[in-house]
C-alpha positions as CSV (number, residue, x, y, z in Angstrom):
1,X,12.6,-53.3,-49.1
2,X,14.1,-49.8,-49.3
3,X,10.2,-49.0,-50.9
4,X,8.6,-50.0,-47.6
5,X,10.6,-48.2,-45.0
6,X,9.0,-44.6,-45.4
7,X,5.8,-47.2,-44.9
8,X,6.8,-48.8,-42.1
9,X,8.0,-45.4,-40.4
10,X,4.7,-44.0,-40.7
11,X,3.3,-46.6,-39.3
12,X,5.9,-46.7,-36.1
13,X,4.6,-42.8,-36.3
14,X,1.1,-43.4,-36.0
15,X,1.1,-46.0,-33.2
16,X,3.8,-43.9,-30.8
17,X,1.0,-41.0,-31.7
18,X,-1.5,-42.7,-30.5
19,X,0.8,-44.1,-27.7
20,X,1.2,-40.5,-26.3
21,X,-2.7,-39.6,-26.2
22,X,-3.5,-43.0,-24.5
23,X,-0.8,-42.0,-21.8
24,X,-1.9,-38.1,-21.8
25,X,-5.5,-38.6,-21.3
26,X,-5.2,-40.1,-17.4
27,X,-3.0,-37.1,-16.8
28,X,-6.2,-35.1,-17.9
29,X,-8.7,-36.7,-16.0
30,X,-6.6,-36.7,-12.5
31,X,-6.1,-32.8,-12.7
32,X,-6.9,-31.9,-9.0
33,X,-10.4,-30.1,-8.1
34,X,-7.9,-26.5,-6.9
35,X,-6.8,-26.0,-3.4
36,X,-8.9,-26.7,-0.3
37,X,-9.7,-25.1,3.2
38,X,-7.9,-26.6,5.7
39,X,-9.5,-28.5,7.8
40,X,-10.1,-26.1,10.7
41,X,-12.3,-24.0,8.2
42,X,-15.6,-23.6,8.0
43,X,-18.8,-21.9,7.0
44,X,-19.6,-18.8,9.6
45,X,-23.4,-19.9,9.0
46,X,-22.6,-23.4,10.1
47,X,-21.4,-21.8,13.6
48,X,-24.2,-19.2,13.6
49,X,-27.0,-18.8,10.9
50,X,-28.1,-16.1,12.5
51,X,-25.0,-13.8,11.7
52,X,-26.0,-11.3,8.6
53,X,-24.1,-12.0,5.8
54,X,-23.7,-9.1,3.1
55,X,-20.1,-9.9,1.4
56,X,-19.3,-7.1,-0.3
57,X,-16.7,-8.1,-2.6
58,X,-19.1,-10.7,-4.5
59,X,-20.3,-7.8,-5.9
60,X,-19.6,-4.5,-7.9
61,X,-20.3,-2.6,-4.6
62,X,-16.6,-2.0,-3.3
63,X,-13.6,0.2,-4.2
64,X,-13.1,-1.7,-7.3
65,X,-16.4,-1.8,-8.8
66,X,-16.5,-4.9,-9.9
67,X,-16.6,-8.5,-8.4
68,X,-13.6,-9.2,-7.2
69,X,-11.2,-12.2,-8.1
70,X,-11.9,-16.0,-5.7
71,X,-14.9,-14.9,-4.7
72,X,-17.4,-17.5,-6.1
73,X,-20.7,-17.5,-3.8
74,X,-21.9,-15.4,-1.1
75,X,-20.2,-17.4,1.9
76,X,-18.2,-15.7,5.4
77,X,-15.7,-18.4,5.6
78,X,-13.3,-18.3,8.7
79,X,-11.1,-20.7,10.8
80,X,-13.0,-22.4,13.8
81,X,-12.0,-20.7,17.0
82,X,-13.0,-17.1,15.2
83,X,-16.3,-18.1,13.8
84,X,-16.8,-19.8,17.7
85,X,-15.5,-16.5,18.9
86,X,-18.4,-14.5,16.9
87,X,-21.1,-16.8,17.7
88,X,-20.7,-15.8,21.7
89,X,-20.1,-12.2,20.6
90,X,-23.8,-12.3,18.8
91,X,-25.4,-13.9,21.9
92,X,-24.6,-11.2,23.8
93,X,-25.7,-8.6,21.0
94,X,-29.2,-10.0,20.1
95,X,-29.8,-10.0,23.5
96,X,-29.1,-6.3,23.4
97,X,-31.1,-6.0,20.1
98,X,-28.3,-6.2,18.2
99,X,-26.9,-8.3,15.3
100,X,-23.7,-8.8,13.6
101,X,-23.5,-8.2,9.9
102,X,-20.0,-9.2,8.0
103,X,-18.9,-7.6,4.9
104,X,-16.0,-9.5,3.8
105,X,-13.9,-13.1,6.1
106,X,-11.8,-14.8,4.6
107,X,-9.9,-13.3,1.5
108,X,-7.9,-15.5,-1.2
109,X,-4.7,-14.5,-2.2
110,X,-5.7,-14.2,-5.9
111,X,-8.4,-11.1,-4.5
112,X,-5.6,-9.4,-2.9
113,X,-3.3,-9.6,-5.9
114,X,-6.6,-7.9,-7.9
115,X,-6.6,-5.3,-5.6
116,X,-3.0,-4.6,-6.2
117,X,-3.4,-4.6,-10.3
118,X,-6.2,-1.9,-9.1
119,X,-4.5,0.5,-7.1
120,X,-1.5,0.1,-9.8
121,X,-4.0,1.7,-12.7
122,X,-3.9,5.3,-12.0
123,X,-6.8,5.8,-14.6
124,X,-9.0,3.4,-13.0
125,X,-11.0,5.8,-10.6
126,X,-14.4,5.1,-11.2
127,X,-15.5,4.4,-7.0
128,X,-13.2,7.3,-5.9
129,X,-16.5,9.5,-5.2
130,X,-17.7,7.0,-2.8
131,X,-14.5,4.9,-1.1
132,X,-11.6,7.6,-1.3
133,X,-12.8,11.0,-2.1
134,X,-10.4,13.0,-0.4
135,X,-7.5,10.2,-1.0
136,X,-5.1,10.5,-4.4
137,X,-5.1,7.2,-5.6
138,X,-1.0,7.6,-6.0
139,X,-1.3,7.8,-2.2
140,X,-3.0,3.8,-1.8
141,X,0.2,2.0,-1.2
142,X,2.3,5.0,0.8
143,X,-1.2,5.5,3.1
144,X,-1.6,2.0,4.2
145,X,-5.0,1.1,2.3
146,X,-3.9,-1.5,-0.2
147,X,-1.0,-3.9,0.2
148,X,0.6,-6.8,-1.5
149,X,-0.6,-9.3,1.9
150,X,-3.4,-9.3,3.8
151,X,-4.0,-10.8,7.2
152,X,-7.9,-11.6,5.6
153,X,-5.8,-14.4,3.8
154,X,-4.7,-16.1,7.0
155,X,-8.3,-17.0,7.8
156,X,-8.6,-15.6,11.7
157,X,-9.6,-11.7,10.0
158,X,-13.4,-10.5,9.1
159,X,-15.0,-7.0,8.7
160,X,-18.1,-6.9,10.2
161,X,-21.0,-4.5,11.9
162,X,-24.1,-3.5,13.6
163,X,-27.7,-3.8,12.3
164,X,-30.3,-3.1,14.6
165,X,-33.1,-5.5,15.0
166,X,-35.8,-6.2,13.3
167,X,-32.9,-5.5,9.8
168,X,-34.4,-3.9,7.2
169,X,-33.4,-5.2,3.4
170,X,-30.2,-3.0,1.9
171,X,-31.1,-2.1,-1.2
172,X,-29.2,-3.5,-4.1
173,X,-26.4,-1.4,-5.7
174,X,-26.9,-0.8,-9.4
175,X,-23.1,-0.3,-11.2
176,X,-23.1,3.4,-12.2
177,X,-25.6,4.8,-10.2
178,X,-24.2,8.6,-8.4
179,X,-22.1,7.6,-5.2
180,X,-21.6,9.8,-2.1
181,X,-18.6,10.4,0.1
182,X,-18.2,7.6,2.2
183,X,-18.1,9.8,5.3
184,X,-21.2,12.3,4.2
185,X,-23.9,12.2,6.5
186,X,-25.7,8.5,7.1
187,X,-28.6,9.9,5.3
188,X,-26.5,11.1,2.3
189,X,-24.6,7.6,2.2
190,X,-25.4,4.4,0.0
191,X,-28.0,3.3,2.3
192,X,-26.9,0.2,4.3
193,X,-28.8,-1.4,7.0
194,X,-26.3,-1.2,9.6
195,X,-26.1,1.5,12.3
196,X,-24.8,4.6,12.1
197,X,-20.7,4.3,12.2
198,X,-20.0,7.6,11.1
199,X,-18.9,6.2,7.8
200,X,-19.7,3.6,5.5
201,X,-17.8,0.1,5.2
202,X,-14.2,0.5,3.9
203,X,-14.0,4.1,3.5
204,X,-10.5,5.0,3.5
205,X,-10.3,8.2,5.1
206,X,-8.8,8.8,8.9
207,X,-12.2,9.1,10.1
208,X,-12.3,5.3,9.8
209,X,-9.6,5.0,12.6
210,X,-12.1,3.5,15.0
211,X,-11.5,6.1,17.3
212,X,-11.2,9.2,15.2
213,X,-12.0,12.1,17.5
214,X,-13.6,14.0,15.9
215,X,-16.8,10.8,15.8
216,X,-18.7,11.5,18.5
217,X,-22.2,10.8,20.3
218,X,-24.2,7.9,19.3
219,X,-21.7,6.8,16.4
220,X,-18.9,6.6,18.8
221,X,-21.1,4.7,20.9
222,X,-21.7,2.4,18.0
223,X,-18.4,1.6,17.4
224,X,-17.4,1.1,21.5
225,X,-20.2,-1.4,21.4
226,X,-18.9,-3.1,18.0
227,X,-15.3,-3.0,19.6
228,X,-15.8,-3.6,23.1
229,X,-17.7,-6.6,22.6
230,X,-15.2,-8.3,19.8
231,X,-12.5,-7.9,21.8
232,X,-14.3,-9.4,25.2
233,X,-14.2,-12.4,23.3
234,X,-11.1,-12.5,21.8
235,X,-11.4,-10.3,18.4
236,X,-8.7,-7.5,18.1
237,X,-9.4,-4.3,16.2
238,X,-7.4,-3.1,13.9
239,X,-7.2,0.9,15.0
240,X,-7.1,2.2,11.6
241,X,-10.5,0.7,10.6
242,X,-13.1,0.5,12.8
243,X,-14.7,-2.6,10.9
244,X,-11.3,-4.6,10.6
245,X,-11.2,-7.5,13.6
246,X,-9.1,-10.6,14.0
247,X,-8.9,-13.4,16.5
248,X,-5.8,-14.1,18.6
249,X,-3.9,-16.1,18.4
250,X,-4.2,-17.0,14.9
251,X,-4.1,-20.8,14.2
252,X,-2.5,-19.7,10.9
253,X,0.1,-16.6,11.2
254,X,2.5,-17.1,8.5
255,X,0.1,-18.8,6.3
256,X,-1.7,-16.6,3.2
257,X,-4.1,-19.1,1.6
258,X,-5.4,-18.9,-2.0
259,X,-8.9,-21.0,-2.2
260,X,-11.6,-19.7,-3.8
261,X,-14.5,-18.3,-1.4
262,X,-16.9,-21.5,-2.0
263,X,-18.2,-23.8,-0.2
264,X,-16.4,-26.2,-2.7
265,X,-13.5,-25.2,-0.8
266,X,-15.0,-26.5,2.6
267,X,-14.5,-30.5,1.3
268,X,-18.2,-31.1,2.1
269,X,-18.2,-28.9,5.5
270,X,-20.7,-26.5,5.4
């Protein structure tokens, strides 16, 4: 009998083994899909196709050169009541000759945090020519351009344009192609198909403040348009960033959500 035992043992051994993968593997299968949208989320095309949609951070063509983390597909996603609030703001624009063009809506948590990792290496400066010439990158934090929340992550926040109709294509950027000063002449800058704003999308530099005085004539007049019409309906701009605009009241202000930009996230709302 006492020749069996080590037998028997490896037989209890074997079975409790194989007792602990049968009980593992549901555990495995359940694991959730991630977080969703809430439900008062949607698709910004879904309210209004006709909105141009060129989301910058999808690609390499933003301060960090490179795409940046959560966002999965080329989608504006927003909470209802500001997606409905720029649907009535682009009636009134293409009826002007105008359309709206957003460059970035809702913003995951896990894109902000990249942002922070960014600003914290000092020897990453490869997009300084284009997005902060004149800004030490020491100075991010202290100046007010990066920060550990953002109100993109409460859902009610977009930055967004003006093209004038018929839009013309933006040509692609390439990664390592020479970059100008994001406030050089329109002719000078990356060549986007929006109108003239007196600098180009997330430049940070004061003369971003939306009302910078020393922006004048027709790109002054650009940005009253962009800003008095936004806020007729409900969309507050941020004073320090002529693109920046939320609605008010947020359905979410103490919320920062972390879903990935996809229409995964949307539950089967598109």
């Amino acid at each position: 009998m006492t020749r069996r035992l080590p037998t028997v043992l490896r037989g209890l051994v074997t079975a409790f083994a194989a007792l602990l993968t049968v009980t593992a593997a549901p555990a495995t299968a359940q694991a959730g899909p991630g977080p969703r949208a809430p439900e008062d989320f949607v698709a910004l095309r879904s309210v209004d196709p006709t909105i141009i949609e060129e989301m910058r951070y999808v690609t390499a063509h933003n301060f960090v050169g490179e795409r940046i983390d959560g966002y999965r597909q080329r989608l504006c996603i927003l909470n209802r009541p500001a997606a409905e609030a720029l649907h009535l703001a682009q009636r009134r624009l293409l009826r002007q000759g105008y359309s709206l063009k957003v460059y970035d809506c809702y913003r995951p948590q896990r894109a902000v945090d990249h942002f922070v990792r960014w600003a914290e290496d000092l020897d990453d400066q490869d997009m300084k020519a284009e997005f902060y010439p004149d800004v030490d990158k020491t100075r991010l934090f202290d100046d007010g351009y990066i920060a550990e929340k953002s109100g993109h992550s409460r859902g009610s926040t977009m930055d967004l344009t003006l093209v004038r109709l018929p839009a013309v294509p933006t040509r692609p950027y390439h990664p390592g192609q020479p970059l100008a000063p994001c406030f050089a002449p329109q002719a000078e800058r990356f060549p986007d198909n929006s109108v003239d704003m007196g600098t180009g999308y997330d430049c940070f530099d004061t003369r971003s403040h939306t009302l910078d005085p020393r922006v004048q004539g027709a790109q002054r007049a650009n940005r009253l348009l962009l800003k008095n019409t936004l806020e007729d309906v409900g969309l507050v701009n941020l004073p320090e960033e002529w693109w920046h605009f939320t609605y008010q009241p947020e359905p979410h202000p103490d919320t920062y959500f972390d879903f990935p930009v996809s229409a995964k996230s949307l539950a089967g709302r598109r």
